[in-house]
C-alpha positions in Angstrom: 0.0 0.0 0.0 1.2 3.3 -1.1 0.3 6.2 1.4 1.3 9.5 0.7 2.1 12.3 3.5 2.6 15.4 1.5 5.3 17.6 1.7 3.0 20.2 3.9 2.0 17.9 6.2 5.7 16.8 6.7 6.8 20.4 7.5 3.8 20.8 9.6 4.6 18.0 12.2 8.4 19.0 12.4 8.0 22.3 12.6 5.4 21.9 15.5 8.0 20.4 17.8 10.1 23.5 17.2 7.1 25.7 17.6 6.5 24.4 21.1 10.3 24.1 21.9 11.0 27.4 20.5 7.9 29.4 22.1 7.5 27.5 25.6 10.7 24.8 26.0 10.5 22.9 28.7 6.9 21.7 30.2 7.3 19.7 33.6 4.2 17.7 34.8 1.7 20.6 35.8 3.9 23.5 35.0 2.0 26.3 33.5 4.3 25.3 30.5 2.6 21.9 30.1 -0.7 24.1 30.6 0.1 26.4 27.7 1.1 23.0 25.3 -2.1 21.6 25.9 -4.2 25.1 24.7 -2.0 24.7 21.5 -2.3 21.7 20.8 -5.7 22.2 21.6 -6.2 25.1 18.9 -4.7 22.8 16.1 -6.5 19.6 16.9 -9.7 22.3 16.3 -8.7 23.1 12.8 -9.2 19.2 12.0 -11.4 17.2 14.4 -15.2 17.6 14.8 -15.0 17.6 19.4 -12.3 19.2 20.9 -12.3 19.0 24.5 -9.8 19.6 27.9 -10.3 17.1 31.0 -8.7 19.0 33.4 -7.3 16.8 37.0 -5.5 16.7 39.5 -2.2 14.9 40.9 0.9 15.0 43.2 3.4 15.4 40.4 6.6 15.4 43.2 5.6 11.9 44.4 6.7 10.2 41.6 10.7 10.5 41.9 10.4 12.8 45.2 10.1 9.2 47.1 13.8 8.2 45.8 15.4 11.2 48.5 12.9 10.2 50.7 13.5 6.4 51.0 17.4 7.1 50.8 17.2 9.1 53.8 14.8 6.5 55.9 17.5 3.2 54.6 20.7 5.0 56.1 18.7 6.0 59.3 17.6 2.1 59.5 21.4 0.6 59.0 22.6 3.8 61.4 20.3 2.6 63.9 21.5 -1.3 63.5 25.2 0.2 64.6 24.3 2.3 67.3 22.3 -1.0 68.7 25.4 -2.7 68.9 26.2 0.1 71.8 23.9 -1.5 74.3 23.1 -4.8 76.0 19.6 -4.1 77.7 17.1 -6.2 75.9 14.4 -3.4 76.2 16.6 -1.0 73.8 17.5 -3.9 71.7 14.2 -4.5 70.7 13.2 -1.0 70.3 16.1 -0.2 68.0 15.4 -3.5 66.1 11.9 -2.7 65.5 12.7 0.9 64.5 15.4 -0.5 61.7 13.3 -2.9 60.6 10.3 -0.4 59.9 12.9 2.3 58.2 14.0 -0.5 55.5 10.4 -1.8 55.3 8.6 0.5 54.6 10.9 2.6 51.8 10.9 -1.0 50.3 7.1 -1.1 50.1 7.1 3.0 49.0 9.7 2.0 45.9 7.6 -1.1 45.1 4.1 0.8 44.9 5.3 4.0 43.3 8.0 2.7 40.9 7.0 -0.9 40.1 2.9 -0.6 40.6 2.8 2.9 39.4 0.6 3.6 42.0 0.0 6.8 44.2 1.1 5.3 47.7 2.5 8.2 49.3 1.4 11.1 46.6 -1.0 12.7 49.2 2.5 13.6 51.4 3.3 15.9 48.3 1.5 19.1 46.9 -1.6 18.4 45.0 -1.4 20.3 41.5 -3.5 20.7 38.6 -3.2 18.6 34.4 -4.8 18.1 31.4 -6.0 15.7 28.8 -6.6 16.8 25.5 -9.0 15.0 23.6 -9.9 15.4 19.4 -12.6 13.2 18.6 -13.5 12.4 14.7 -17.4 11.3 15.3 -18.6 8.3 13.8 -21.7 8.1 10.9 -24.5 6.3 12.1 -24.6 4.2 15.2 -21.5 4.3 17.8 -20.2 1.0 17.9 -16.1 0.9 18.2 -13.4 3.7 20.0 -9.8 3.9 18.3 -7.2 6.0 20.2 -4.3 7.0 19.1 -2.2 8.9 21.7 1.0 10.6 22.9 1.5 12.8 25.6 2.5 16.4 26.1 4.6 16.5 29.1 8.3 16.4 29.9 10.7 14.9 32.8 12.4 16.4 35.4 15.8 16.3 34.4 17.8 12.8 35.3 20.7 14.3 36.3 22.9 11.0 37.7 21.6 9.8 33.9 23.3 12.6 32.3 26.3 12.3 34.2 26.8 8.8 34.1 24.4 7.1 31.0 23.4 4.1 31.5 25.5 3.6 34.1 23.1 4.8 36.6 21.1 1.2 35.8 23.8 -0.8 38.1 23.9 1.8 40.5 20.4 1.9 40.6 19.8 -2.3 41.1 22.8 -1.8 43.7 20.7 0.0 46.3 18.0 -1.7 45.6 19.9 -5.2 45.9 21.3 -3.3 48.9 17.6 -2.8 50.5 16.6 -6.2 50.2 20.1 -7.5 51.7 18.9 -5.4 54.5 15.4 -6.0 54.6 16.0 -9.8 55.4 18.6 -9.1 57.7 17.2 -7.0 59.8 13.7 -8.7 59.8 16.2 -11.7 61.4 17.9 -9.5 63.7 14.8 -8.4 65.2 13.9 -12.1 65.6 17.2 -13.1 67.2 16.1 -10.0 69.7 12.6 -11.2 70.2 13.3 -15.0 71.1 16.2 -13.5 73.3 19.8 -14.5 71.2 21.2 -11.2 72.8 24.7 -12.7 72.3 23.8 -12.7 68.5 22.8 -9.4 67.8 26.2 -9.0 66.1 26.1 -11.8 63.9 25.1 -9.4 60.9 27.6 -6.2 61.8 30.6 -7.1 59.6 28.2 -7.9 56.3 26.5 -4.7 57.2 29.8 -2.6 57.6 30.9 -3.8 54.5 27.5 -3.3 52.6 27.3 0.1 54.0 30.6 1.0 53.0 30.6 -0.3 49.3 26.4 0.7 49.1 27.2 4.5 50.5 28.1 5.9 47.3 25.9 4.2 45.3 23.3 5.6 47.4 24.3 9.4 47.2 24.4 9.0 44.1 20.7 8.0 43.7 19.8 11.2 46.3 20.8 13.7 43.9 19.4 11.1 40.9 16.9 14.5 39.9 17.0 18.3 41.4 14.8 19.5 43.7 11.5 21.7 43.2 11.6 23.0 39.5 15.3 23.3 39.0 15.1 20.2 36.8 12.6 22.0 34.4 15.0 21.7 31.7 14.1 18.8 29.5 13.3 20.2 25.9 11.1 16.8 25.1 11.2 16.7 21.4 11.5 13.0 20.9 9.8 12.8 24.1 7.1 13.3 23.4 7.0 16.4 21.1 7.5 13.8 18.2 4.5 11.6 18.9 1.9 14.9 20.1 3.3 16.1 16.3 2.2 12.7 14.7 -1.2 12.7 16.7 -1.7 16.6 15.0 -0.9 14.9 11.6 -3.3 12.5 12.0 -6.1 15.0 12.3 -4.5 16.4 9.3 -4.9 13.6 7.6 -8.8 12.3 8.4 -9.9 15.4 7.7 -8.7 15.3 4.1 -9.3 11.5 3.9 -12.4 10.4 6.4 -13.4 7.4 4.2 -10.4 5.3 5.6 -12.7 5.6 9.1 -14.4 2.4 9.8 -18.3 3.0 9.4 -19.6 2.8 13.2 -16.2 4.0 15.0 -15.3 7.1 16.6 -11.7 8.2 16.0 -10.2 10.2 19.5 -6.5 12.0 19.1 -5.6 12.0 22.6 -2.5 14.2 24.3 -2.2 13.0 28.0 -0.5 15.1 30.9 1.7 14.4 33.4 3.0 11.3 31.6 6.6 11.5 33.4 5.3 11.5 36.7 3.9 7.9 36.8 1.2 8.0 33.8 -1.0 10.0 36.2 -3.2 11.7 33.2 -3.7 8.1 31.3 -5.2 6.8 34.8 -7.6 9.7 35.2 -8.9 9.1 31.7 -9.4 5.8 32.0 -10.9 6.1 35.3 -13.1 8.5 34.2 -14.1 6.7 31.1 -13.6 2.8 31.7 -17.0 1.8 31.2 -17.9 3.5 27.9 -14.3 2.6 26.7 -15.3 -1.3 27.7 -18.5 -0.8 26.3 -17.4 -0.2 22.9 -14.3 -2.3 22.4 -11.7 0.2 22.4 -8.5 0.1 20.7 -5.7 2.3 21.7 -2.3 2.9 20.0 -0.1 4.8 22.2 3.5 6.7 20.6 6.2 7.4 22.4 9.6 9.0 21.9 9.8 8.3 17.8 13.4 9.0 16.8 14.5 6.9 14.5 12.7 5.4 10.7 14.8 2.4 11.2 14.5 1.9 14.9 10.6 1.2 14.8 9.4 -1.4 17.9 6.2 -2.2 18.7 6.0 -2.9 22.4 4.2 -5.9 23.6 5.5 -5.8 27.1 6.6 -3.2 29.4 9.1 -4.8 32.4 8.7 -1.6 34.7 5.7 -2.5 35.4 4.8 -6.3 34.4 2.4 -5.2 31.9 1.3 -7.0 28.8 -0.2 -5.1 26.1 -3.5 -6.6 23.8 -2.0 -9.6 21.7 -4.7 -8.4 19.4 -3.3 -4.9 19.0 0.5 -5.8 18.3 -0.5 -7.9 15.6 -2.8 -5.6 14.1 0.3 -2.8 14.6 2.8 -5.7 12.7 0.1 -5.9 10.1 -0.1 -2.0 9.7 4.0 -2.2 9.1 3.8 -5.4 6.6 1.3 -2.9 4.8 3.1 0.2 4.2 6.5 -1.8 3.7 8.3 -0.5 7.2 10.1 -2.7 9.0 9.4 -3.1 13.1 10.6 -4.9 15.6 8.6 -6.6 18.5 10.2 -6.2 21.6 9.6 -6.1 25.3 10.0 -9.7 26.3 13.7 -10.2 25.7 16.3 -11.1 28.9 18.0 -8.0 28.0 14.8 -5.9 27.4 13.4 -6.4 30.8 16.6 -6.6 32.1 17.4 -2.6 31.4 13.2 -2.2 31.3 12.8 -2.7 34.6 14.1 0.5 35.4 13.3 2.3 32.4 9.5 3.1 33.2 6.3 2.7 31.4 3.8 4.0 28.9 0.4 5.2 28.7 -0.6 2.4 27.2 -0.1 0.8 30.4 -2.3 2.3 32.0 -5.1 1.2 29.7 -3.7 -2.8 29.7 -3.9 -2.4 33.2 -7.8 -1.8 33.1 -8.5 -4.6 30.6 -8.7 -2.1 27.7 -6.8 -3.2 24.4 -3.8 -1.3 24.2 -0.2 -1.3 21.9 2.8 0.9 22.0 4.6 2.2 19.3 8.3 3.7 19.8 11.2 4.6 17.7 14.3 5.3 19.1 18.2 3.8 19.3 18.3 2.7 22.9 21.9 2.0 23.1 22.6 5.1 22.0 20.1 7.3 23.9 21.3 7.8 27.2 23.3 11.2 26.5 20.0 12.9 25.5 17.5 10.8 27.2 15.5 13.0 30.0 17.8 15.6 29.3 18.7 19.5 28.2 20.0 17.5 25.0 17.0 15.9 23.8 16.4 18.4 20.8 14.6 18.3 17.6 17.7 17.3 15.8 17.6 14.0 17.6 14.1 13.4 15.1 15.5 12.1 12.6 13.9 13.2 9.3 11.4 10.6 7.8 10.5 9.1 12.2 7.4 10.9 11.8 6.2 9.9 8.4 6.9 6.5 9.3 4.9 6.5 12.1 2.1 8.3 10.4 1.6 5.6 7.5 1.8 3.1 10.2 -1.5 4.4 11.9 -2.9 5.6 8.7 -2.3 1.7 7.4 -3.8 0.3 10.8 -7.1 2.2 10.4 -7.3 1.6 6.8 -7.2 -2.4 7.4 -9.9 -1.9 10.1 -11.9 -0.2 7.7 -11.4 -3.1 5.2 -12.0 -5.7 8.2 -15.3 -4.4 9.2 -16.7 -3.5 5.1 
């Protein structure tokens, strides 16, 4: 299949991601930046689609990486606390100070597990509530309303990562070393305060020369991860064009594109261009929406095809599963996504399920998509980018529209364009 993107809507897509980079830069989860994307993007999803509308909500952006100082602070208390026991012989203090360690490891354990790994908002009420955005284009169906097809991106961009930018993707070892480090002393200490309960007083030292040791290797792994991003808005620095100013550009071409051509539509489905807030701060705007819309998005057998960071035409990967956070994506939507490629004569890549995929993935976060997986909603997840190569721009200052490589977005574009074509033919 031969799909054409014309020259001027070519320019138009790269030329937005300078337009936003140019007139607002950087736009932090719930930064009046991120606000002022979202009215522009807003404005041009107006020019093409039939509903344009705002879903404004609210979050605890700081949560999301603000628990990494937090927890830091509470594991060298807990292991501080283990030493100074070793001062005293009453078995009253003993067991105090046991139980106090024990809790300070536990629970920034459980904090790095729920926020990180679940993506959930465990301790976000601790932080200051602030205020998002969805934006939402909707191309409205003839006749009955029978089928949903989303195809999103989102607006937002990440505190800075600065222990990424000084070290790359060196930070991923440091990063499993604390955390290798919290279990070695979650298990520990849960036996220390056994040996103290049951009254092995003469024990309570069997631990002290691992813990030395692991306190002396582990401390600067664990500074490190402290200063892992700045505080308060000092890390609003992060231009975002390949993430996500690349994907918001392709969602804008879209519109473009139905406008001029709404006969590749499938008869009975509504078409929604989505741009989701507060993304980089644990998917927070994907949850709201599919909170708030779950049941008509069940109701009508959704399909959703999130984008993400598209930086590369021969670097295309359709992502089945996301290691972060243990999600599988719809089997029905990555092949559907493979078809599209095979179509349009692009080569892609499933990945996701690879040892050395969720190896690095584990710590490399998730995607909107995940939030509609999560719910039961059948989701995919398109991205385009060198990964090996990508860890002196990722989440940076240095992630510029020169790092869109010229012909990403095109790409990308047919791809979607070819997936709702073969739906069209599927349900004629």
């Amino acid at each position: 299949m031969n799909i054409i993107i014309s020259e001027e809507d070519s320019n138009y897509m790269y030329d937005f991601v300078h337009k936003i980079i140019d007139e607002i830069g950087p736009r932090m989860s719930c930064s009046l930046q991120e606000a002022e994307t979202a009215e522009i993007i807003k404005n041009e999803l107006e020019k093409t689609c039939d509903d344009v509308s705002v879903e404004g909500f609210t979050c605890h952006p700081k949560a999301f990486l603000g628990w990494i100082k937090l927890d830091m602070v509470m594991l060298v208390i807990s292991i501080l606390l283990y030493f100074i026991s070793q001062l005293f012989t009453e078995q009253i203090w003993l067991l105090v100070i046991a139980i106090l360690s024990f809790i300070l490891v536990f629970i920034p354990f459980l904090i790095m597990w729920e926020e990180f790994f679940n993506y959930r908002e465990f301790i976000d009420p601790l932080f200051r509530k602030r205020s998002s955005q969805n934006v939402i284009g909707k191309f409205k169906p003839k006749g009955e309303l029978k089928r949903i097809i989303i195809f999103s991106s989102h607006m937002d961009t990440a505190v800075e990562f600065k222990l990424m930018k000084l070290l790359g993707w060196k930070f991923i070892p440091i990063a499993f070393g604390v955390i290798f480090l919290m279990l070695l002393w979650l298990i520990l200490s849960f036996f220390h305060l056994t040996l103290i309960i049951i009254g092995f007083i003469s024990l309570k030292t069997i631990f002290l020369n691992i813990m030395i040791w692991a306190f002396i290797i582990g401390s600067p792994f664990i500074i490190l991860l402290y200063f892992f991003v700045p505080r308060g808005d000092k890390g609003n620095v992060v231009p975002g064009a390949a993430d996500n100013l690349s994907s918001c550009s392709v969602i804008l071409g879209m519109g473009r594109y139905l406008k001029k051509n709404r006969i590749i539509i499938p008869p009975n489905t509504e078409i929604r261009l989505i741009s989701f807030g507060c993304e980089e701060v644990g998917l927070r705007g994907a949850y709201r929406y599919v909170e708030a819309h779950q049941k008509e998005l069940k109701k009508y057998d959704t399909l959703v095809v999130n984008m993400d960071g598209l930086e590369k035409p021969d670097h295309i990967y359709i992502i089945e599963f996301e290691p972060t956070t243990r999600t599988w994506h719809s089997e029905e939507v990555i092949q559907k996504l493979s078809e599209a490629t095979e179509t349009v004569n692009i080569k892609a890549k499933k990945m996701g399920s690879g040892k050395l995929e969720k190896t690095l993935g584990r710590l490399t976060g998730g995607s909107d998509a995940a939030a509609f997986s999560k719910a039961g909603i059948k989701a995919g997840f398109i991205n385009a980018a060198d990964w090996k190569n990508r860890s002196s721009y990722y989440h940076q200052s240095g992630d510029t529209p020169d790092k869109i490589e010229k012909g990403t977005l095109e790409a990308v574009l047919k791809v979607i364009i070819a997936f709702l074509i073969n739906e069209s033919k599927s349900k004629s």
